[in-house]
GUDOTI-330315 format. One record per residue (C-alpha): residue in one letter; chain; residue number from 1; x, y, z. Coordinates in Angstrom, 2 decimals. Example, Ala and Ser with C-alpha at 12.3 -4.5 7.8 and 13.67 -1.06 7.14 Angstrom:
<lomis>
<lomi><type>A</type><mol>A</mol><seq>1</seq><x>12.30</x><y>-4.50</y><z>7.80</z></lomi>
<lomi><type>S</type><mol>A</mol><seq>2</seq><x>13.67</x><y>-1.06</y><z>7.14</z></lomi>
</lomis>
This chain:
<lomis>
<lomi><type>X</type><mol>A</mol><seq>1</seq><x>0.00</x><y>0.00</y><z>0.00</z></lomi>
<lomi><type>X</type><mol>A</mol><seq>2</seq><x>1.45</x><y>3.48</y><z>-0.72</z></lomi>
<lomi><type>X</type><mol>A</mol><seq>3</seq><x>2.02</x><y>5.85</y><z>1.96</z></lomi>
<lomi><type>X</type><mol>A</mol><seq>4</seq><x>0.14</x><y>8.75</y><z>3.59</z></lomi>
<lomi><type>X</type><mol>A</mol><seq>5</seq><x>1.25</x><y>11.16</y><z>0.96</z></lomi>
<lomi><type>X</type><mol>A</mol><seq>6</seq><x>2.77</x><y>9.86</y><z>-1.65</z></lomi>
<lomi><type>X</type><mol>A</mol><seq>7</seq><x>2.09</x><y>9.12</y><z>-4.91</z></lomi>
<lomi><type>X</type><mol>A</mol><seq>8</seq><x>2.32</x><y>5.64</y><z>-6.73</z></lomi>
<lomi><type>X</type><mol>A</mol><seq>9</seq><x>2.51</x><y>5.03</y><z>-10.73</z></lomi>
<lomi><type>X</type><mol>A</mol><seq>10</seq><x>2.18</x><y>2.17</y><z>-12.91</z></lomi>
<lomi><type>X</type><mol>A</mol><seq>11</seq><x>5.35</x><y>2.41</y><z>-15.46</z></lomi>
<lomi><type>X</type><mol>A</mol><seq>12</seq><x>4.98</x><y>-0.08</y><z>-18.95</z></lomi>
<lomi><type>X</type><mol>A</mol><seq>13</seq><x>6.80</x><y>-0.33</y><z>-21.69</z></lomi>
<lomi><type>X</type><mol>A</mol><seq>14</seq><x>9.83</x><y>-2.08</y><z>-23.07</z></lomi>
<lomi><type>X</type><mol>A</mol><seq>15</seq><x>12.79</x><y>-2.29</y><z>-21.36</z></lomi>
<lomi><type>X</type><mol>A</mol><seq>16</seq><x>16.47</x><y>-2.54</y><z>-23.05</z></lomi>
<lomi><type>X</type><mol>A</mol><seq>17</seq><x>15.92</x><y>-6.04</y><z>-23.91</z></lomi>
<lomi><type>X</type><mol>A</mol><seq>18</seq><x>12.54</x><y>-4.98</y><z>-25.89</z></lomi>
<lomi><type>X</type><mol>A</mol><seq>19</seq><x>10.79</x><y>-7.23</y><z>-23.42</z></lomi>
<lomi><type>X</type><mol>A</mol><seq>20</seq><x>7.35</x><y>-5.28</y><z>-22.17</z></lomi>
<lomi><type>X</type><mol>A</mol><seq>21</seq><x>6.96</x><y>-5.10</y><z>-18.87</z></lomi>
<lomi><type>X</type><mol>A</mol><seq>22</seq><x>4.82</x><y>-3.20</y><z>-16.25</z></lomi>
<lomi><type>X</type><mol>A</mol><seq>23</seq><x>5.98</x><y>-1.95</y><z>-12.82</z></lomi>
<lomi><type>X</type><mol>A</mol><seq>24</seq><x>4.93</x><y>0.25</y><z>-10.29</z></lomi>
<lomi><type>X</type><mol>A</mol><seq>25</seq><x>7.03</x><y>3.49</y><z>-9.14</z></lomi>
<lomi><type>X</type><mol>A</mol><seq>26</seq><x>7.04</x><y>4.36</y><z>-5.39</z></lomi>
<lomi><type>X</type><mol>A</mol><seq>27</seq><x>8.56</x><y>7.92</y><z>-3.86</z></lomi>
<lomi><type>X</type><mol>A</mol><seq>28</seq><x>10.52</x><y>7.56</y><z>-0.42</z></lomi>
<lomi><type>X</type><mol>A</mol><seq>29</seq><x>11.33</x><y>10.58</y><z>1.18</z></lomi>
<lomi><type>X</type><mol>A</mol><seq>30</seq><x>14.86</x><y>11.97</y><z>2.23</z></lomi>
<lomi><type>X</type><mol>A</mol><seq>31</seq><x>14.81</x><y>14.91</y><z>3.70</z></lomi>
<lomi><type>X</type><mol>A</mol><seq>32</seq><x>12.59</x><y>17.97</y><z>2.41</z></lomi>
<lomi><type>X</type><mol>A</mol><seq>33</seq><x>12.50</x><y>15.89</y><z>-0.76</z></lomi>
<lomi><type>X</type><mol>A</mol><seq>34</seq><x>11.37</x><y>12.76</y><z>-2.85</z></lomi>
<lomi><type>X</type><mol>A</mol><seq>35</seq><x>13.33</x><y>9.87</y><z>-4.59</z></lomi>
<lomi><type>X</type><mol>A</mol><seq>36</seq><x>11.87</x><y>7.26</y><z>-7.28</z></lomi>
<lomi><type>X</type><mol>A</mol><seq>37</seq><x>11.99</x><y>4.03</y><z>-7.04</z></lomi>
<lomi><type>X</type><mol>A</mol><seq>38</seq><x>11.21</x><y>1.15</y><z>-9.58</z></lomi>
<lomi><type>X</type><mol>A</mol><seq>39</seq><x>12.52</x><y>-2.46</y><z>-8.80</z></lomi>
<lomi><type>X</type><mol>A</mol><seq>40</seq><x>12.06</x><y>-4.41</y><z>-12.06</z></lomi>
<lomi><type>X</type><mol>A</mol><seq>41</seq><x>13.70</x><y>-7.75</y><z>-12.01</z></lomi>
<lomi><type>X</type><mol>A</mol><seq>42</seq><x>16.48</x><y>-8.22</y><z>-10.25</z></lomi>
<lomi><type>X</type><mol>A</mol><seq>43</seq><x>17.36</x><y>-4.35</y><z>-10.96</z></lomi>
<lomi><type>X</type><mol>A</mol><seq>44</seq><x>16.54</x><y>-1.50</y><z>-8.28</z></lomi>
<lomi><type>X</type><mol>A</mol><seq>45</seq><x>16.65</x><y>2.02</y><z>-9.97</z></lomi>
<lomi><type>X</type><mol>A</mol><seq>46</seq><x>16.59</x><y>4.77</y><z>-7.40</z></lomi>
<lomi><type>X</type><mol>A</mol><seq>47</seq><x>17.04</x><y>8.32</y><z>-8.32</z></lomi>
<lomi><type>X</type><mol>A</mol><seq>48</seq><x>18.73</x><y>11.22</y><z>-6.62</z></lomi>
<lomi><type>X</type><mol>A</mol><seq>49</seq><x>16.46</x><y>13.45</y><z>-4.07</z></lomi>
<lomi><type>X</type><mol>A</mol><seq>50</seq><x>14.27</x><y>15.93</y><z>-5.90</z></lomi>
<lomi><type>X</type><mol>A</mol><seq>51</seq><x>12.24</x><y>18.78</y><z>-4.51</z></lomi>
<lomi><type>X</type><mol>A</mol><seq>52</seq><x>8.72</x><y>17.13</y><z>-5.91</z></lomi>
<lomi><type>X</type><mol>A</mol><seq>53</seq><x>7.70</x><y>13.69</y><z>-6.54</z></lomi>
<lomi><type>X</type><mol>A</mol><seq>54</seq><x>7.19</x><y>14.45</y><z>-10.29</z></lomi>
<lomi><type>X</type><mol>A</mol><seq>55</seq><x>10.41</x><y>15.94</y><z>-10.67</z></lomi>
<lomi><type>X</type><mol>A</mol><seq>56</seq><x>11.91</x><y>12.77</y><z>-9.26</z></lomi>
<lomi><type>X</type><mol>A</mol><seq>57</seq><x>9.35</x><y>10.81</y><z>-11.74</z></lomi>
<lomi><type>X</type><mol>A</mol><seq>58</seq><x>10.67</x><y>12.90</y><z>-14.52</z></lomi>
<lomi><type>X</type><mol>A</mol><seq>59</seq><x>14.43</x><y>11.61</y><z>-13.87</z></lomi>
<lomi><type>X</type><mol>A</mol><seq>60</seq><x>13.62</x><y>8.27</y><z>-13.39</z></lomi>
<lomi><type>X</type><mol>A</mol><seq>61</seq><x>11.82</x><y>8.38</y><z>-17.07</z></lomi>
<lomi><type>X</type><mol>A</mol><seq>62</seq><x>15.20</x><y>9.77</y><z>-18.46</z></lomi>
<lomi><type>X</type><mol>A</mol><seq>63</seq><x>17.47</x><y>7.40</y><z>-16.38</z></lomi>
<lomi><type>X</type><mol>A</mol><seq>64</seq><x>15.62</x><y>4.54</y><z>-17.93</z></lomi>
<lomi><type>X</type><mol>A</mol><seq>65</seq><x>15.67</x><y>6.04</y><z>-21.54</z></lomi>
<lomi><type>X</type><mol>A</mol><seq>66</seq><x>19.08</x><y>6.40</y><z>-20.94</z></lomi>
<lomi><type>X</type><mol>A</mol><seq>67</seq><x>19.65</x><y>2.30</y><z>-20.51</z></lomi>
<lomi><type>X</type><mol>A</mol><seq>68</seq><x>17.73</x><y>1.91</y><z>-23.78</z></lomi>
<lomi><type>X</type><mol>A</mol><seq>69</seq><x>13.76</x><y>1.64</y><z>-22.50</z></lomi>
<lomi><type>X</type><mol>A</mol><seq>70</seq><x>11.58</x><y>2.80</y><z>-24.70</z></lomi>
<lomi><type>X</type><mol>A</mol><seq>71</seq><x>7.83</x><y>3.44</y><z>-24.86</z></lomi>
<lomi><type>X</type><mol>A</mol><seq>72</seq><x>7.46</x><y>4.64</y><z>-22.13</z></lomi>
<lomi><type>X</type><mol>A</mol><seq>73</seq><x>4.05</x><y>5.10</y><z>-20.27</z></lomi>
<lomi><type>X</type><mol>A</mol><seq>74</seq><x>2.93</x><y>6.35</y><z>-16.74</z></lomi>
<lomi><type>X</type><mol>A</mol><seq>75</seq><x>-0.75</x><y>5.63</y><z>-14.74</z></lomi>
<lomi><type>X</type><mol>A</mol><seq>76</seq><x>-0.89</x><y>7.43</y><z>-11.68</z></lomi>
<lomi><type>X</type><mol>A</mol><seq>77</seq><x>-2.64</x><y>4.89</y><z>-9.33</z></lomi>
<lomi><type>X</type><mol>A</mol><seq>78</seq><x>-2.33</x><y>6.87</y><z>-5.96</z></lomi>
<lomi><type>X</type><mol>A</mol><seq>79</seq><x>-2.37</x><y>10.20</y><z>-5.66</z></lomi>
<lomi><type>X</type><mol>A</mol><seq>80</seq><x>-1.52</x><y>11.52</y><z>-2.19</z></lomi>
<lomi><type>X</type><mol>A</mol><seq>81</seq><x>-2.01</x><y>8.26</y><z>-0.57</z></lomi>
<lomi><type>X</type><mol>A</mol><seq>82</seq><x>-5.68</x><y>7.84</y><z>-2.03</z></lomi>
<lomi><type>X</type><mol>A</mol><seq>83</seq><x>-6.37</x><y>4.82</y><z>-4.41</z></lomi>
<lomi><type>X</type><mol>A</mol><seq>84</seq><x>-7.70</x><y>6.26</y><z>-7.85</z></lomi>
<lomi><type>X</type><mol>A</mol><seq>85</seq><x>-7.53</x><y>2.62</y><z>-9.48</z></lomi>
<lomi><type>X</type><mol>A</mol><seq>86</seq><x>-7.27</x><y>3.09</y><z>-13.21</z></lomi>
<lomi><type>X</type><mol>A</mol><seq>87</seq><x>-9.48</x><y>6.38</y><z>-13.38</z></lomi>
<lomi><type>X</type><mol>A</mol><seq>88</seq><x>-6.13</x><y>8.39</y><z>-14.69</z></lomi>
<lomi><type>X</type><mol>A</mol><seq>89</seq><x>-4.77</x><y>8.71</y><z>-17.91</z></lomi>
<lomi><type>X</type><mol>A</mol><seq>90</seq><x>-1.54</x><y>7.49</y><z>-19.66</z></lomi>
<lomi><type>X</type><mol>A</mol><seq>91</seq><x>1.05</x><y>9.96</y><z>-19.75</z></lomi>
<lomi><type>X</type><mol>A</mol><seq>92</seq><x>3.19</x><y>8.93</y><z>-22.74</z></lomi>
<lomi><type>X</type><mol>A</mol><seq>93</seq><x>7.33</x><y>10.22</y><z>-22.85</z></lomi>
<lomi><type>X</type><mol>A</mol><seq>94</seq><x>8.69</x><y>10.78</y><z>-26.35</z></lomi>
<lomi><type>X</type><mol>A</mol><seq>95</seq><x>11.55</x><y>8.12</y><z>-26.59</z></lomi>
<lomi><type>X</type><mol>A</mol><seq>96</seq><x>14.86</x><y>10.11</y><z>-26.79</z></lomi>
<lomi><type>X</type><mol>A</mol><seq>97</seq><x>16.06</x><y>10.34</y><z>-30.90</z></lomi>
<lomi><type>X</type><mol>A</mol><seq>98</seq><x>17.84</x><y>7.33</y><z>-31.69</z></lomi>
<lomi><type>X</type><mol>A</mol><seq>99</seq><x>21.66</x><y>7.82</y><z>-32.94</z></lomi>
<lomi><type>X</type><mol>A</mol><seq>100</seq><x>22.34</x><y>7.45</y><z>-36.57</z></lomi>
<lomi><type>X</type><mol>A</mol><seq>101</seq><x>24.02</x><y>4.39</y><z>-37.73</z></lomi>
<lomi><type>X</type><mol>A</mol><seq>102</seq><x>27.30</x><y>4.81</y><z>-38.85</z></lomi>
<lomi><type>X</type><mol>A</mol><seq>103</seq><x>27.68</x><y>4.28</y><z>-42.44</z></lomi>
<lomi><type>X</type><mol>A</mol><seq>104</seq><x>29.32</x><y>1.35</y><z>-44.21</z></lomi>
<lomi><type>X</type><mol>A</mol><seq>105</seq><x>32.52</x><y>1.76</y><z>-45.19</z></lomi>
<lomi><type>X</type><mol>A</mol><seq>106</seq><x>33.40</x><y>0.14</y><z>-48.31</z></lomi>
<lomi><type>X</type><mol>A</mol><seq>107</seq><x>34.91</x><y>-3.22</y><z>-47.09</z></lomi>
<lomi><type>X</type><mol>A</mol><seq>108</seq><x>31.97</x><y>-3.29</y><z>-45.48</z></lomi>
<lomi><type>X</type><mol>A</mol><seq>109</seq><x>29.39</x><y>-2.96</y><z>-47.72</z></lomi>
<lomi><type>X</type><mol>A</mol><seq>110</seq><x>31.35</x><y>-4.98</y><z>-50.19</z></lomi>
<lomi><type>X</type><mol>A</mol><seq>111</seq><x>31.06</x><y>-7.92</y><z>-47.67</z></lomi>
<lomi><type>X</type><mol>A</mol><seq>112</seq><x>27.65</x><y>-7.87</y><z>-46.80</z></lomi>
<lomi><type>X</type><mol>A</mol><seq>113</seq><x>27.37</x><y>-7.75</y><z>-51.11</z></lomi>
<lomi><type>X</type><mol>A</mol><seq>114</seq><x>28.96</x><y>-10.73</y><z>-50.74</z></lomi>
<lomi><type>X</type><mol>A</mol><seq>115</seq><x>26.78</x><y>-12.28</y><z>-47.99</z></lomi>
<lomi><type>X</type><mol>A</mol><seq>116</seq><x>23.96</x><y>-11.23</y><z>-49.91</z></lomi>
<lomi><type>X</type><mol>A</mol><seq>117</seq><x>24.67</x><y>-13.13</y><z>-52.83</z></lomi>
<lomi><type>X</type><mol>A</mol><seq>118</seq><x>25.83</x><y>-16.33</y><z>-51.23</z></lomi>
<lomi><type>X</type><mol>A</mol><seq>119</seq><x>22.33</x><y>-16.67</y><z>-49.59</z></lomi>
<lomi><type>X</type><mol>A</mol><seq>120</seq><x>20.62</x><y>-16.43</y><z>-53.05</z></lomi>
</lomis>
């Protein structure tokens, strides 16, 4: 059960395995602040204190992003210790741009030629 005060979220999407997967995100708080917390797996991802619990929901989004998961979602399930069960929207987070692939050199694209030809 949350606490008194805090908010709770359900976070989905795909994780840096492209597995999908739904968790929920719990605040703790240190000092005049709020930390995120999502345990997925056997991983614990904790951020630094922030003054507000969706500042510290913001930086866990990017942390995440960061370690390749993508599409990600948010449900706010608590809000302020009440239960709102499912009665809240998706919030949606743009995935970060994806870095361009480096381009072939020739060697390489003459090999993969190659490869392409042999499986013909």
């Amino acid at each position: 059960m949350a606490q008194a005060g805090f908010d709770k979220h359900q976070l989905a999407g795909l994780d840096d395995r492209e597995r999908g997967f739904s968790r929920p995100v719990e605040f703790e708080q240190a000092g005049e602040g709020y930390r995120a917390v999502l345990r997925y797996e056997a991983v614990r991802v904790a951020t630094e204190v922030h003054p507000s619990q969706d500042d510290a929901l913001t930086v866990l989004i990017q942390t995440l992003q960061a370690q390749g998961y993508r599409q990600l979602k948010t449900q706010r399930s608590f809000r302020n210790g009440v239960y709102l069960g499912s009665q809240e929207l998706w919030v949606e987070y743009t995935d970060p741009p994806q870095a361009e692939p480096e381009p072939l050199g020739f060697f390489e694209r003459l090999r993969q030629w190659f490869a392409s030809r042999a499986t013909r």
